[in-house]
N, C-alpha and C positions, 0 to 999 in steps of 0.2 A: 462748699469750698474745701480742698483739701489740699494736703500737703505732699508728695511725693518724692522718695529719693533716688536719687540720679542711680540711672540702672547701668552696671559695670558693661554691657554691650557695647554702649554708644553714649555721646554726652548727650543730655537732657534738660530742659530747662523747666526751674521750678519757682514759686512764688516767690517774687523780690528780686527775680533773675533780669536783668536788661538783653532781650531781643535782639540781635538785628534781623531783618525781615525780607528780604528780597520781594519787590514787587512785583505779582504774579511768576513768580521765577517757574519757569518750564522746566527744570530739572528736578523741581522739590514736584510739581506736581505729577512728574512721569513716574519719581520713585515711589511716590503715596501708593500710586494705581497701582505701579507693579507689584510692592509689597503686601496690599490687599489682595490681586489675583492668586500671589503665592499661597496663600493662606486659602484658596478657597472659597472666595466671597463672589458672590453670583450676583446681588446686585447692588452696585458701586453709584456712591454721588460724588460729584465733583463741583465745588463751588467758586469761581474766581473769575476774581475783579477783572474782566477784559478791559476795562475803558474806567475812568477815575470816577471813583462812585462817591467822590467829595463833589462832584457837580453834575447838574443835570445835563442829561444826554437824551437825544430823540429814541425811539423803538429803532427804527431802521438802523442807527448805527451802533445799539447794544447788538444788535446781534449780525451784522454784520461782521465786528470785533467778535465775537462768539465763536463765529465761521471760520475766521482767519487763525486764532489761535487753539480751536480745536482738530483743524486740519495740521497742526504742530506736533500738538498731544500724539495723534493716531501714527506718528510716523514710527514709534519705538513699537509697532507692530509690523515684524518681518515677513509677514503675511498673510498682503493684504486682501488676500482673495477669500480670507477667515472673519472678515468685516464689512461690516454693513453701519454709514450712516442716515440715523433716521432725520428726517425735517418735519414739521406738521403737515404740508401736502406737498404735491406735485412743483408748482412755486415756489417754493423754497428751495427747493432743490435744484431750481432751474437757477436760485440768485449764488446760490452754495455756489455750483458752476463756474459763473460770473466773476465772483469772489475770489474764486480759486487761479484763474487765471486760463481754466482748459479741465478736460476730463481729469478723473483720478482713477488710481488702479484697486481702489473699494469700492463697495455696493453701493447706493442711495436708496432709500424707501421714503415712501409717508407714511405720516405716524394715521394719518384719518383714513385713506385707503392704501392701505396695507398688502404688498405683494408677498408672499412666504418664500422666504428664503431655500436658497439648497443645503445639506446637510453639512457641506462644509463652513460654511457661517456661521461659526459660534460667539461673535464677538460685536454686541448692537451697539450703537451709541445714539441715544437721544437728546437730542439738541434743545436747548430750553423751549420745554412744553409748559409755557405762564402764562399764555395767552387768552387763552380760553380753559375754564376748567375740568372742560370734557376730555382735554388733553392729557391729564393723569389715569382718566379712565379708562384710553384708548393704549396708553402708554402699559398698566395692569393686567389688560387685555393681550396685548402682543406679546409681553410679561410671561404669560401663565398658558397661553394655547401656542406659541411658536420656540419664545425662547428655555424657560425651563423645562419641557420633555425634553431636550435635545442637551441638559446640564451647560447650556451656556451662559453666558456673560453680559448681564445687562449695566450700563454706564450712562448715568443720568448728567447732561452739564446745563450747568446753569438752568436748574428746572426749580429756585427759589422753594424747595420741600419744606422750608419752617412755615411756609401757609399751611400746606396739607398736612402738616404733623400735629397743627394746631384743630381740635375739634371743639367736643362739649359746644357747651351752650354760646359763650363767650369767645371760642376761636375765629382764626381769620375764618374760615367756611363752617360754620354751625350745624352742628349733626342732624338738627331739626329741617334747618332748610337747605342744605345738600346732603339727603339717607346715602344716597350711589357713592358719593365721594368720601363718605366715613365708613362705607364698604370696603373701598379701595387704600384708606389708610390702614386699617386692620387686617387687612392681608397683606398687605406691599410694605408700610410702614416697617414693623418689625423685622425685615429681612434687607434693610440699607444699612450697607455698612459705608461708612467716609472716609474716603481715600483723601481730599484733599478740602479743606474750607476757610475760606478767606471771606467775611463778612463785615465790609465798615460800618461803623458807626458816625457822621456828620459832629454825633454831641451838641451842647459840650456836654464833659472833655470827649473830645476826638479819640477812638477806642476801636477794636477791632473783635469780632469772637473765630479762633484762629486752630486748625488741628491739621495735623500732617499722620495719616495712620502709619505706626500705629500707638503714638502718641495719644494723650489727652487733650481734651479739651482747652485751652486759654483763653480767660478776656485778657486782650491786651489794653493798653491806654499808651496813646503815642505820647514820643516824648522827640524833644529837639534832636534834628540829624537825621532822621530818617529811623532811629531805633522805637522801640517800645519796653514797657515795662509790666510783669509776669502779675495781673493780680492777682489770681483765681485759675483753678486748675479743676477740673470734674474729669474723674478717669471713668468714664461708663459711655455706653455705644451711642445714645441719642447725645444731641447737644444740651444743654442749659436754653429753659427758656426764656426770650428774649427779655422779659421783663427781670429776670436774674440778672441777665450782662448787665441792664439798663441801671439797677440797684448798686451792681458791682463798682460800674464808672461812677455814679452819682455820689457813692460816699467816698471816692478816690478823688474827687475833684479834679480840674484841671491840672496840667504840666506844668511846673515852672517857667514861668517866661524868665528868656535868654534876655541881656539888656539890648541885645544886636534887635529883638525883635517890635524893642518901644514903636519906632517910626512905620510899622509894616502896617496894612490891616486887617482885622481877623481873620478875614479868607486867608489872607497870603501867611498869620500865622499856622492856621490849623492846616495847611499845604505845607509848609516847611516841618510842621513837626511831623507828619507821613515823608519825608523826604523828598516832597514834589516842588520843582521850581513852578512859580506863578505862570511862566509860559512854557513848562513843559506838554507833550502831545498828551490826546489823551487815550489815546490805546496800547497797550502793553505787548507787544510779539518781541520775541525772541532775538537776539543779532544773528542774524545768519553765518556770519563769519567770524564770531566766538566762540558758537556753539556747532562743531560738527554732529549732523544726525545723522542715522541709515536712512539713507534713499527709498521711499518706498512707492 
């Protein structure tokens, strides 16, 4: 845990600072991205809450919500004949489609057969590959024989990488009994840089681990309103592993309860302290008519 002083570029927020947090805000995650490309960074994770990850949600509609607000993302590329997004196969792409409403004017591949782009496509996006574990491997693969000779741009969303970062004996996938996959994190691992991550915590306390590049790392712990507050800050490229955040919230204890929140119940507490109404939707896209974007 460390402490950090507010750098004279931009305001910054440091331990003891109160948050506010825009949920899934598309403008924080367009800038993350772009400021990492600025820099150089070849392969980019993106992590965010499409659909409220304080309750359970089917497969079909986490990524459905995945679909919808990654076809958002991609639009701050002027073009889009320079992109390619990837889906785990052929079906998916077919529901991407669906999703979409009609064709798009970017590429689609599968991530399992794999068609090699033209040399104008420097710009891949893969779509959470968590399904199956072979999915990172094929992901490393497309990685290392299509997109790095050609110096381009791989952008990983919602592909849950604190499993695959996690190895040894004791990680989520164990070195012993996935070797290929502790392959794939020692080559791939070290070279993700994080443009954008938004990771809840359920709790208690209800808690977030939070980085907008090219910021540091934050656990946050919500607090009534929709803000949070700064406990912990790690300025270094990988995240803090989960069992830090988990240490972090645990001896921060719970928010203050507000006395407005006597009568509620603890779901409808720990939703009002993320700033969610008990019957808000639960997928997060963009207002279309707040936010103008280029057309792509």
């Amino acid at each position: 845990e460390t402490h950090r002083q507010p750098s004279l570029m931009a305001p910054s927020m440091t331990v003891g600072d109160v948050l506010q947090l825009d949920w899934a805000n598309l403008a924080e995650v367009q800038e993350g991205l772009k400021k990492c490309m600025a820099d150089g960074k070849r392969v980019i994770e993106l992590e965010v809450p499409t659909t409220d990850r304080l309750r359970d949600a089917p497969l079909n509609r986490i990524n459905e919500a995945n679909t919808l607000y990654a076809r958002e993302v991609v639009r701050m590329f002027t073009q889009p004949q320079e992109l390619c997004m990837v889906f785990t196969d052929s079906s998916e792409c077919k529901y991407a489609v669906e999703d979409w409403g009609g064709p798009v004017p970017f590429y689609l591949n599968s991530l399992i057969k794999s068609q090699p782009m033209g040399a104008k496509v420097d710009k891949y996006v893969v779509m959470n590959p968590t399904f199956d574990v072979r999915e990172y491997a094929y992901m490393d693969q497309m990685y290392t024989d299509e997109i790095k000779p050609k110096d381009g741009t791989l952008i990983i969303f919602n592909a849950e990488l604190f499993k695959l970062r996690s190895g040894g004996f004791m990680g989520y996938y164990p070195d012993i009994i996935f070797p290929k996959l502790a392959e794939v994190r020692r080559r791939l691992m070290p070279q993700v840089e994080t443009a954008y991550y938004l990771r809840l915590f359920r709790g208690p306390p209800v808690g977030a681990l939070y980085r907008k590049y090219p910021d540091p790392w934050q656990v946050l712990r919500a607090l009534p309103g929709g803000t949070f507050d700064v406990l912990a800050e790690y300025d270094q490229q990988v995240p803090p592993l989960q069992d830090q955040v988990f240490q972090v919230l645990q001896r921060a204890g719970p928010a203050p309860v507000m006395p407005q929140d006597v009568a509620q119940t603890e779901q409808d507490k720990s939703l009002a302290r993320m700033g969610i109404k008990p019957n808000q939707p639960d997928v997060f896209l963009p207002d279309r008519d707040s936010e103008k974007l280029p057309e792509s």
